[in-house]
C-alpha positions, 0 to 999 in steps of 0.5 A: 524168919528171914525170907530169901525173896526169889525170882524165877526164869523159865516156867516149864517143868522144872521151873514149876517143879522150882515154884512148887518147893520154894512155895513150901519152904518157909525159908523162902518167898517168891516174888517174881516170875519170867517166861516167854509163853503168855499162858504159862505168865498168867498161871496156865501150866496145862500144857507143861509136862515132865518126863518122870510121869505124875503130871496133874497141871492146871493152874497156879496162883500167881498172886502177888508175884511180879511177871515178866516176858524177858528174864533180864528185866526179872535179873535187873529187879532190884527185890529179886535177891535168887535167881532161879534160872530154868530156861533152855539151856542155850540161854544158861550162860546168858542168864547166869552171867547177868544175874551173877554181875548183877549182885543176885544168887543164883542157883542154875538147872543143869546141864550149866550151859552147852559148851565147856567154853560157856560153862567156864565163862560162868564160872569164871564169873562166879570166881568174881561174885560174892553170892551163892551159886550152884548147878542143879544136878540133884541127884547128887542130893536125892536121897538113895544116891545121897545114903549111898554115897555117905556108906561108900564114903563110911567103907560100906563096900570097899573100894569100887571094883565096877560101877553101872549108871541107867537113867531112862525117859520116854521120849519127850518130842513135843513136851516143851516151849517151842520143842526146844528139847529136839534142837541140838543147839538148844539142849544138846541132846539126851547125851547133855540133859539127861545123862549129864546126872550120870556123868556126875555121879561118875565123878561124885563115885569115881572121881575123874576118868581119864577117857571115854568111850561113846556109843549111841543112836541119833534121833530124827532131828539130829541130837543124841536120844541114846548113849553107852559110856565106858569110863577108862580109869588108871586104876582100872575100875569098870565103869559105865553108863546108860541113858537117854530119851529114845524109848515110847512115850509108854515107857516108865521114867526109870533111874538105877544104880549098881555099885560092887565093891571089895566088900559088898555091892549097893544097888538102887532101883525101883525096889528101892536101895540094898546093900549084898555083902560079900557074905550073908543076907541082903539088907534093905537100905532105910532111907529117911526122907522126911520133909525133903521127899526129893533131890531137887528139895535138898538141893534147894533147901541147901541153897536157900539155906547158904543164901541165908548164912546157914550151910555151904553153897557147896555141900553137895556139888564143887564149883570145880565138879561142874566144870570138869562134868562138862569136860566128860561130856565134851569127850563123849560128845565127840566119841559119838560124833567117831562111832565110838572113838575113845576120846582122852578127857581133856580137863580145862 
């Protein structure tokens, strides 16, 4: 079986999280690997946590692999033909960029990049590429949001009357190289790394909002830790979302759903999925999962899967989706920066 030989830039819990699937996935071999911090070259991941709980790092077998410090010099090796960039977000655009010019796939770790100008800039080199791209939001991908979506689709439930969207994480002060989590311009904030899923499954549901409106609290270092969104629709939908990383490092990871419709209402959370019509019992929702427990495995399963002529690089995001979550994020950014301004989308 032919083999998509595989670099990765950034080793912490998402690049991991990366190295972990792509190790298991027969469609795929990886020989390289590029991080800043020394330890994390050698194998030593003790110091890597995630915020979704279940962390067990010790070492990993880097056996075989080619090791770098800089990420460019893994871009500029001539076996790498993926590259898997999850390094900080401020350097995304760099990364992608240089990858994409330099002939590799690449598949991003959301959010894309920090700003909507940045976020354009790689896709208009995207638009320029012959290779495979795509942004690793998911949760478009992971099972429950994915079998919700395909009964919407199927008329489930009807025209969507409201929507509500929760993503909650402990907070995460210290988890990452350098802290770069609690620097604004690094990460944006919990308003970009994390309730950017939620943002695109405002688009993935709803399509585009045409405004927004952004409330929030602002952590000790000056990023947002928590928003509350209302999605302005023409048609007049009620939608909204909720999330961030403000709560006690005790709290449980925690991601939830709520969708009523005309004639039903799909809810996921920790129970896992039901479907309540508008008359007679409550149906449990049987997710089958198989070889592929996760978002993050579907999407790069997908992936490996159009890199090798298989499937569409497509499937689950639009290139154009990416740019237009960014566009949702920039109005709410600056609603909050307002004290809850609503602010129009302004769509590039």
């Amino acid at each position: 079986m032919k083999q998509v030989k595989v670099g990765i830039i950034g080793f912490g819990f998402m690049g991991t999280t990366h190295f972990r699937i792509h190790s298991a996935n027969p469609k795929s071999k990886i020989v390289a690997i590029a991080d800043a911090d020394e330890d994390k070259r050698k194998g030593d991941i003790r110091k890597v946590h995630g915020n979704i709980g279940g962390d067990v790092n010790d070492f990993l077998d880097l056996t075989g692999i080619k090791v770098y410090e800089d990420g460019m010099d893994l871009i500029n090796d001539p076996e790498v033909e993926e590259v898997d960039i999850c390094a900080p977000t401020y350097l995304h655009a760099k990364f992608a960029i240089a990858a994409l010019k330099a002939g590799k796939h690449v598949l991003l770790e959301k959010p894309a990049a920090l700003t909507v100008e940045d976020v354009q800039a790689v896709m208009d080199q995207v638009s320029k590429s012959k290779t495979c791209f795509t942004v690793g939001l998911c949760v478009r991908a992971w099972p429950e949001y994915r079998k919700a979506f395909e009964l919407f689709k199927a008329g489930k439930i009807g025209k969507i009357r409201s929507a509500l969207f929760k993503r909650f994480s402990p907070n995460i002060d210290g988890d990452a190289w350098k802290n770069w989590f609690m620097t604004d311009a690094n990460s944006g904030g919990a308003l970009l790394d994390l309730h950017m899923h939620d943002i695109d499954q405002v688009l993935y549901f709803c399509g585009k909002p045409k405004a927004v409106t952004t409330i929030g609290t602002w952590y000790k270092t000056g990023i947002p830790d928590h928003s509350f969104t209302l999605y302005h629709f023409e048609d007049g939908q009620a939608v909204a979302a909720e999330g961030g990383w403000s709560a006690p490092r005790t709290v449980v990871f925690d991601m939830s759903f709520q969708l009523v419709g005309t004639e039903g209402t799909l809810v996921f959370n920790s129970t896992g999925l039901w479907f309540y019509p508008v008359e007679g019992a409550a149906e449990k929702i049987d997710v089958n999962v198989g070889d592929l427990p996760t978002g993050w495995h579907v999407e790069i399963d997908n992936f490996l899967s159009a890199v090798l002529g298989e499937s569409s690089d497509q499937k689950y995001l639009p290139h154009a989706d990416v740019v237009a979550g960014a566009c949702i994020h920039e109005a709410e950014r600056k609603s909050l920066e307002n004290k809850g301004e609503t602010v129009v989308v302004n769509y590039r």
